[in-house]
TITIKOL-271264 format. One line per 10 residues: number of its first residue (from 1); for each residue y, z, x of C-alpha. Coordinates in Angstrom, 1 decimal. Example, Ala and Ser with C-alpha at 12.3 -4.5 7.8 and 13.67 -1.06 7.14 Angstrom:
// residues 2
1> -4.5/7.8/12.3 | -1.1/7.1/13.7
This chain:
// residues 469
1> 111.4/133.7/54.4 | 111.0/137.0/56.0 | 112.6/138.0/59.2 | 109.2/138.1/61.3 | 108.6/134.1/60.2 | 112.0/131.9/60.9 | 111.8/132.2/64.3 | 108.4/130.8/64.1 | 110.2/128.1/61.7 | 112.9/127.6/63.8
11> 110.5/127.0/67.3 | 108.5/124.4/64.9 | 111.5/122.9/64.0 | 112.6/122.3/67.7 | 109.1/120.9/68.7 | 109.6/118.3/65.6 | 112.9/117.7/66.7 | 112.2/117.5/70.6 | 109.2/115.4/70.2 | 110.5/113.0/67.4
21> 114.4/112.2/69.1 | 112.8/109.8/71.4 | 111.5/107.8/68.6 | 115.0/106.5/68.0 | 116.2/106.0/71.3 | 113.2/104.2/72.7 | 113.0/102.0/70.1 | 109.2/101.5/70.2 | 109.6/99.1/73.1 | 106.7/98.4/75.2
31> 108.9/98.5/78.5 | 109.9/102.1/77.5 | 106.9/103.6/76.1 | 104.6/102.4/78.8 | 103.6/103.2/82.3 | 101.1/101.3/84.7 | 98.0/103.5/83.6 | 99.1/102.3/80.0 | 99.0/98.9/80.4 | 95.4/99.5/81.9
41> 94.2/101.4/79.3 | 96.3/98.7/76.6 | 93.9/95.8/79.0 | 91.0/97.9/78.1 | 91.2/98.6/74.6 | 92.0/94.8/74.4 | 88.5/94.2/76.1 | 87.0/96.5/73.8 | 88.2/94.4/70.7 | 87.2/91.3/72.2
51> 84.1/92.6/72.8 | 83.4/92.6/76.2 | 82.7/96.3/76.1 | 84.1/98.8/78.7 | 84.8/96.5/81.4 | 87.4/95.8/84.2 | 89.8/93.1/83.1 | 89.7/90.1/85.2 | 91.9/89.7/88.7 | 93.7/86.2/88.7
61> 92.2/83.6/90.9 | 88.9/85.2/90.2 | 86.1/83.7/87.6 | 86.5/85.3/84.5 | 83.0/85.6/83.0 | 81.8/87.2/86.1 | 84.4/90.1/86.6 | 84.3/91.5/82.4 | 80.6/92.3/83.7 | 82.1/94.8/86.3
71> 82.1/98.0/84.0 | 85.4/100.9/84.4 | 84.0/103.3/85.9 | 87.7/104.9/87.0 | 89.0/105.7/83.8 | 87.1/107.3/80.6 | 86.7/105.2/77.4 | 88.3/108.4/75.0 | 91.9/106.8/75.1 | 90.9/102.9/75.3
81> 89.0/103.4/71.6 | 91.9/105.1/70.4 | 94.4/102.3/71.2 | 91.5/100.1/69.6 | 91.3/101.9/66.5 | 94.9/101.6/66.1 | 95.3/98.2/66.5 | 93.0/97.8/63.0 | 95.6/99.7/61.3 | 98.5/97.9/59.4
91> 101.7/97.6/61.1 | 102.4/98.4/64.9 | 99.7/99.6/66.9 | 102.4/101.8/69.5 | 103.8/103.2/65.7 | 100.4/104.9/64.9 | 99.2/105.8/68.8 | 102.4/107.4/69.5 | 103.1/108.9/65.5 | 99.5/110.6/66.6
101> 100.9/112.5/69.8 | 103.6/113.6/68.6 | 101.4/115.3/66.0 | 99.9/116.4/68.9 | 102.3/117.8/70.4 | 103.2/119.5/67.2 | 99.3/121.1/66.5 | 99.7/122.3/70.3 | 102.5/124.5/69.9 | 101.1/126.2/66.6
111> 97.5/126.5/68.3 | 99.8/128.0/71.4 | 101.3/130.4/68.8 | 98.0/131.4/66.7 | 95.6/132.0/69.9 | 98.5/133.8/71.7 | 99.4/136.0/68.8 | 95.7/136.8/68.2 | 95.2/137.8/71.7 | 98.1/139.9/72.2
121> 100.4/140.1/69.4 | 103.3/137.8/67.1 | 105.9/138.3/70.0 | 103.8/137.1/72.7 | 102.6/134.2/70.1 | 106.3/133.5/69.7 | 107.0/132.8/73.2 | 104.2/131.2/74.2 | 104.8/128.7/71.3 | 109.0/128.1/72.5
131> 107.7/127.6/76.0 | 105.4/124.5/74.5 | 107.8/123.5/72.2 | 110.4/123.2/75.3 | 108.3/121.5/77.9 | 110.0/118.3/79.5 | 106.2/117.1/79.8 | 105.1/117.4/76.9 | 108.4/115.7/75.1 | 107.8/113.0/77.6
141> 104.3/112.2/77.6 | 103.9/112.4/73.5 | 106.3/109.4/73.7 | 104.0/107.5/76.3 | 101.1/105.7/76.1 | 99.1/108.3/77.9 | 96.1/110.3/77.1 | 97.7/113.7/78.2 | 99.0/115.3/75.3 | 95.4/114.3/73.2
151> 93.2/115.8/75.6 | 95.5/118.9/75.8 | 94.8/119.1/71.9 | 91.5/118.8/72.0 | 91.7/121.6/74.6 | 93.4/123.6/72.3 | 91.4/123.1/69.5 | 88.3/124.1/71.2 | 89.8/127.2/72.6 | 90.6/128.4/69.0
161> 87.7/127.6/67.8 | 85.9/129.1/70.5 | 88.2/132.5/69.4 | 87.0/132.1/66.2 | 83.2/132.1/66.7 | 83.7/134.9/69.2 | 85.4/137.5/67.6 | 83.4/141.0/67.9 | 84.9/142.4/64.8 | 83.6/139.4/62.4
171> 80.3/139.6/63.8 | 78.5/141.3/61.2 | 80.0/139.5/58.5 | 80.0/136.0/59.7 | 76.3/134.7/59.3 | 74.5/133.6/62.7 | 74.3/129.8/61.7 | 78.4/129.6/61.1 | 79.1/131.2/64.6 | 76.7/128.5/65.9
181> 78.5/125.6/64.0 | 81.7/126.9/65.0 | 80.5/127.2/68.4 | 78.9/123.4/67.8 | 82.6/122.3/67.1 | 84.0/123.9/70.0 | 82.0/122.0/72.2 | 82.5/118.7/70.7 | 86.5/119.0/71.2 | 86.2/120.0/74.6
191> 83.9/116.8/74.7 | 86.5/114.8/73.2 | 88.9/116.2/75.7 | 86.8/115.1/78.4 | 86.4/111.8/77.3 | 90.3/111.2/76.8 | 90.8/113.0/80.3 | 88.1/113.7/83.0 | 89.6/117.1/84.2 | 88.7/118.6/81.5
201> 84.9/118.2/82.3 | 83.9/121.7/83.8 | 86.1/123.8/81.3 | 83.0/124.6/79.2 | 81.4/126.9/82.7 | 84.5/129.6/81.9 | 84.1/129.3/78.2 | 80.3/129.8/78.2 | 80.5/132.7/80.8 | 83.3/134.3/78.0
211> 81.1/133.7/75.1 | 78.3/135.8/76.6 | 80.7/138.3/77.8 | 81.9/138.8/74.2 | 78.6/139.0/73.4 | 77.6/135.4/72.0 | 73.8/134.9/71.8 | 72.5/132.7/74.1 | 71.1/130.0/71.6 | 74.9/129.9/70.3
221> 76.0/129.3/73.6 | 73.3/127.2/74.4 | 74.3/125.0/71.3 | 77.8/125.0/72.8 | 77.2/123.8/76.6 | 75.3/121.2/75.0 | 77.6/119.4/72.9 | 80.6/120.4/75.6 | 78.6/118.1/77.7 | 77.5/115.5/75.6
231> 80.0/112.8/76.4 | 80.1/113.9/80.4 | 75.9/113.7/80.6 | 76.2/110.6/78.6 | 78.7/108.9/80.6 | 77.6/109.4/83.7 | 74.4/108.0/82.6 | 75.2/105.0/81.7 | 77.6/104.8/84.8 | 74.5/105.6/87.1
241> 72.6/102.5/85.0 | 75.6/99.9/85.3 | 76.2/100.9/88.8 | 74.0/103.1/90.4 | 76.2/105.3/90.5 | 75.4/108.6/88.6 | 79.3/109.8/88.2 | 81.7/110.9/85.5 | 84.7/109.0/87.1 | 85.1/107.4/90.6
251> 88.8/108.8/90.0 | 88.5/111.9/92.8 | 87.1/109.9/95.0 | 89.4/107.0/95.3 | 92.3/109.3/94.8 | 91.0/111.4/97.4 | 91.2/108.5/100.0 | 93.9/106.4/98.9 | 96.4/109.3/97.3 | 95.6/112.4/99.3
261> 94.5/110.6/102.5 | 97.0/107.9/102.7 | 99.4/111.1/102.6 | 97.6/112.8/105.4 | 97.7/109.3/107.3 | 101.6/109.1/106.5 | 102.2/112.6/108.0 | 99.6/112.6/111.0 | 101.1/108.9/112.1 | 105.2/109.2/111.2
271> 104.5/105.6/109.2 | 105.5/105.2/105.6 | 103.5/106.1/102.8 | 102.7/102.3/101.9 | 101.4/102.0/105.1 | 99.5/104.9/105.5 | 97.5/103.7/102.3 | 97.1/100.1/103.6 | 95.7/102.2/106.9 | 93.2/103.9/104.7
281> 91.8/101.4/102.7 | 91.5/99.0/105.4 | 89.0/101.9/106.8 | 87.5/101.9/103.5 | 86.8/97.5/103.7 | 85.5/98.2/107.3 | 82.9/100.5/106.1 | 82.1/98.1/103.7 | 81.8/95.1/105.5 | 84.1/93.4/103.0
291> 88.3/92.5/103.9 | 91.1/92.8/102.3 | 94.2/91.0/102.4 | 97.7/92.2/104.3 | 99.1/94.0/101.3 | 96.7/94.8/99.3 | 96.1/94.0/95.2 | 94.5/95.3/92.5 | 91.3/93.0/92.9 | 91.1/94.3/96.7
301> 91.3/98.0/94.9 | 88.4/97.5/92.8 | 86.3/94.8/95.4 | 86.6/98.1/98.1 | 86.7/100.9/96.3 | 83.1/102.1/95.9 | 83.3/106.2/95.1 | 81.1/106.5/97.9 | 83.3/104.9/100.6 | 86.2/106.1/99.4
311> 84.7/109.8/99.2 | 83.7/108.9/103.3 | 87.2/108.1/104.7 | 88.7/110.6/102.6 | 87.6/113.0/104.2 | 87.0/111.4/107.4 | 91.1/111.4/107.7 | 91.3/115.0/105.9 | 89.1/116.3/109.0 | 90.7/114.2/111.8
321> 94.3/115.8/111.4 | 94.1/119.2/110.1 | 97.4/120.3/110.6 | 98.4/117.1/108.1 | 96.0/118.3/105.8 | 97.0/121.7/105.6 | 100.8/120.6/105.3 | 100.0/118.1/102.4 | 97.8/120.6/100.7 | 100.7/123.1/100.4
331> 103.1/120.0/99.5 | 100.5/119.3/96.6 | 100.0/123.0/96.0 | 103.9/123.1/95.2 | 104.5/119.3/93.5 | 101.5/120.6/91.1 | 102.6/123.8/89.9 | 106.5/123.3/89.8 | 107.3/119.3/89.5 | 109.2/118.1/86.5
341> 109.7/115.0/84.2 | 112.7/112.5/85.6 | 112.1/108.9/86.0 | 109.7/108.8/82.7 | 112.0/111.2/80.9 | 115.3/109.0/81.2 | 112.5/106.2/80.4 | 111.6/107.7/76.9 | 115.2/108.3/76.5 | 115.9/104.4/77.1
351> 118.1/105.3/80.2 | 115.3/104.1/82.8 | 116.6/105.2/86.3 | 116.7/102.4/88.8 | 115.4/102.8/92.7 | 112.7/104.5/94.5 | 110.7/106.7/92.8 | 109.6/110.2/95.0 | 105.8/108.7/95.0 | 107.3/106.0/97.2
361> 108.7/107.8/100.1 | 106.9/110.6/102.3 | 106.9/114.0/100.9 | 109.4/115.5/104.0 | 112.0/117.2/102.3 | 114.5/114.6/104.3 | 113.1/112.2/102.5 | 113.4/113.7/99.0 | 116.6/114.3/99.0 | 117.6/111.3/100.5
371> 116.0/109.3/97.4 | 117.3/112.1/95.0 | 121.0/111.5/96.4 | 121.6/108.5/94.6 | 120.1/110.2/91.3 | 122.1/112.9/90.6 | 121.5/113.6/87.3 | 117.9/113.0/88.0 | 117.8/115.6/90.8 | 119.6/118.0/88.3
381> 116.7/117.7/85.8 | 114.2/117.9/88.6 | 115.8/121.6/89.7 | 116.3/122.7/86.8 | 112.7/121.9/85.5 | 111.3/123.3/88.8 | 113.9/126.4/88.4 | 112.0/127.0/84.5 | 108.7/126.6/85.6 | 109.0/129.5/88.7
391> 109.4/131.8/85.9 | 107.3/130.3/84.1 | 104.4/131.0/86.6 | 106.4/134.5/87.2 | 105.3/135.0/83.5 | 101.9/134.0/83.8 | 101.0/136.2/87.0 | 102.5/139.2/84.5 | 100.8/138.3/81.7 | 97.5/138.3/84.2
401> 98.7/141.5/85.2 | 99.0/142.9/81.8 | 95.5/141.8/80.6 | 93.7/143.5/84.3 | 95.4/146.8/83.1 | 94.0/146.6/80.0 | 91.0/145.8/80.7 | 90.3/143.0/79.0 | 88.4/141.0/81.5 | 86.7/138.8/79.5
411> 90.1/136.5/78.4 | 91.4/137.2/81.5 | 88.5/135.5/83.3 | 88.5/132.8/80.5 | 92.5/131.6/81.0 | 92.6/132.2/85.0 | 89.3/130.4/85.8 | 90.2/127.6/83.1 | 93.3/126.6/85.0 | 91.7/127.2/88.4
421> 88.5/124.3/87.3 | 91.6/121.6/86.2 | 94.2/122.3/88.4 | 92.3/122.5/91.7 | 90.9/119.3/91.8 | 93.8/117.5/90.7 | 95.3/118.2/94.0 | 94.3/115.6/95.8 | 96.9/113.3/93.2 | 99.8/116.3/92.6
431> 101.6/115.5/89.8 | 102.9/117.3/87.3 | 101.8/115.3/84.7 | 98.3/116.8/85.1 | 99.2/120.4/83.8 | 99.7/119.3/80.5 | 95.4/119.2/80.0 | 95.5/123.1/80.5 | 99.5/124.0/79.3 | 98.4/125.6/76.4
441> 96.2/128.3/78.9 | 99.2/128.6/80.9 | 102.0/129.1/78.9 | 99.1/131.6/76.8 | 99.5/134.1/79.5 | 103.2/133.3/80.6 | 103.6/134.6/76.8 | 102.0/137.6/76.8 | 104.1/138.4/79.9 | 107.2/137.6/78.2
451> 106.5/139.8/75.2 | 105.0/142.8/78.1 | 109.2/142.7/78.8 | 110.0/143.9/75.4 | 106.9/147.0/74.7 | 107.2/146.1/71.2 | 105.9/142.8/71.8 | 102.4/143.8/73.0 | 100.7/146.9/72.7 | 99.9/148.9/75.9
461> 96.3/149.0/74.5 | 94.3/146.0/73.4 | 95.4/144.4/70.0 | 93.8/145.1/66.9 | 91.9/142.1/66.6 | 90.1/143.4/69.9 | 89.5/147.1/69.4 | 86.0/146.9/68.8 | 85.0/145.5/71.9
């Protein structure tokens, strides 16, 4: 093996280990490779299989043949059919589903390598592809029954494709029709993406906008865009005929008022967080005409929460205390970019922590470290993950740097504006969980700054794949 290739082997080599230790520690148990959004997508895929189609499951105490009529409209249907398709497969159905992100995970960190390397060089490849072979979230969420890591693939996948069919230097060799099938395929993973996880639904705007700029015909972009937003048109179609609703996900919009809101509420009235979301939706019932019960339940969640409503007294309570809602917006600002993995890390690990979790108390800092006190090697991992990803987005605001001084405005506009259309609506839930969609885009351009610290990582002038544009 030569010199420039084992430490490619060797970061590989970590991601398999990383991502395939847990295996053996968890066991495979349900209580350690599942969350509360897993057991609702497990409930859905179950629904599928019975075939009731893409339907709530029912609340107790409520008549059953009426409420698997109510269609999801919350969550997309991407990583309900994949838990379905796994359960026709022989032996255990968590085996396959999590055997298939850690796979994943694996394809991520060698598309992270290939696309930074073609961009900007091996070194900068190198440490982009470390950087996603050592991410806590990405360890942790290949080993839960999440749709994270899939969609990030996807993601990944269509961004290299999308490299492919774009470069300017293969133009005159590569016949018109394959750049339009390659483009055809870049679109379908980015619609795949979206159906495994609704952030990803505007991220063909920045890639269409690059494909012209790198001088992409517009049928061949056109062909893109339209298979990008196959599954998004489709969906909200049929969510507009079973409800009359035309919308991708009601997931903003209830988040909005009983995540971001019912933080505002918490702040602008000094009550707890449980209260401040009881204080919201109870808003949202009134404006409904509908009640709900003292402490609210998951059928009260779904009987209230119309998009609409919740959309109202969202922002109805964002607009009523301003100096809340600039506080929280910061706080979410923050929790997005630099959180880390702790209570579903020592899960995966079969250590689950015991206590309040940080969603449960205020976000004043009294409060945080008053709950992290009694965790201390939970705080440690949450510093030192927070610690890593400063530099991390030190990196990234270098490796922007390096591409505005050379000019090369068209990926710059691609990777900047793709992380801007996934990261800024997630605020209104603020978790850290929800970088891992765009990770690959971030750690891209933390990568080419790390290799712009070392000038024989990256060429002051654009690479050679690029020097015909």
């Amino acid at each position: 093996m030569s010199a420039s290739r084992w430490p490619l082997a060797a970061i590989f080599a970590l991601a398999v280990v990383l991502r395939g230790l847990p295996f053996w520690l968890h066991q495979w148990t349900p209580e350690h490779v599942t969350i509360v959004d897993s057991t609702r997508y497990l409930e859905l895929a179950e629904r599928l299989l019975a075939g009731y189609g893409f339907s709530l499951p029912h609340a107790s105490g409520a008549d059953v043949s009426e409420l698997f009529d109510v269609p999801e409209v919350f969550r997309t249907p991407g990583y309900p059919l994949v838990l379905a398709a796994a359960s026709w497969l022989p032996g255990s159905q968590l085996v396959w589903v999590l055997g298939l992100q850690v796979v994943a995970g694996i394809l991520l960190v060698a598309l992270g390598y290939w696309l930074v390397a073609s961009w900007a060089g091996h070194r900068a490849g190198l440490a982009a592809a470390l950087l996603l072979a050592l991410d806590p979230a990405h360890v942790v969420y290949a080993n839960l029954l999440m749709a994270d890591i899939l969609a990030a693939a996807a993601v990944g996948c269509g961004l290299a494709t999308i490299e492919l069919a774009s470069r300017r230097k293969d133009a005159e060799s590569r016949p018109e029709h394959r750049r339009t099938l390659l483009l055809l395929a870049a679109g379908a993973c980015l619609t795949v993406a979206t159906a495994l996880r609704p952030v990803a639904a505007l991220l063909w705007l920045p890639a269409a906008v690059f494909l012209k700029w790198r001088g992409v015909g517009l049928r061949a972009v056109a062909v893109f865009a339209a298979a990008a937003l196959l599954f998004p048109l489709a969906w909200s179609a049929r969510n507009a005929q079973r409800t009359e609703e035309w919308t991708l996900s009601t997931a903003f919009d209830v988040n909005l008022a009983l995540v971001a809101a019912a933080k505002v509420e918490a702040r602008h009235t000094g009550v707890t967080r449980a209260a401040g979301e009881r204080a919201v939706l109870q808003r949202v019932a009134e404006l409904q005409g509908v009640s709900v019960s003292e402490s609210p339940g998951t059928a009260d969640f779904h009987r209230v929460c119309f998009h609409h409503a919740c959309r109202e007294v969202g922002l109805e309570t964002l607009r009523r205390a301003p100096r809340a809602t600039a506080a929280e917006v910061f706080a979410s600002a923050v929790e997005l970019m630099f959180a880390g993995e702790r209570r579903y890390l020592y899960q995966v690990l079969g250590r689950p922590l015991t206590g309040p979790g940080l969603g449960d108390v205020n976000r004043q800092l009294s409060d945080v470290v008053g709950t992290l006190s009694g965790q201390l090697s939970g705080a440690f991992a949450l510093v030192v993950q927070a610690i890593v990803m400063a530099g991390v987005w030190v990196l990234a605001a270098l490796g922007a740097r390096v591409l505005w001084r050379q000019r090369r405005f068209d990926l710059l506009f691609l990777l900047v504006t793709s992380v801007f259309v996934v990261l800024a609506p997630s605020l209104v839930v603020a978790s850290g969980r929800l970088r891992i969609p765009i990770s690959l885009v971030i750690y891209a351009l933390a990568g080419i700054g790390a290799a712009r610290l070392w000038p024989s990582g990256i060429s002051p002038e654009p690479s050679a794949l690029h020097k015909n544009e």
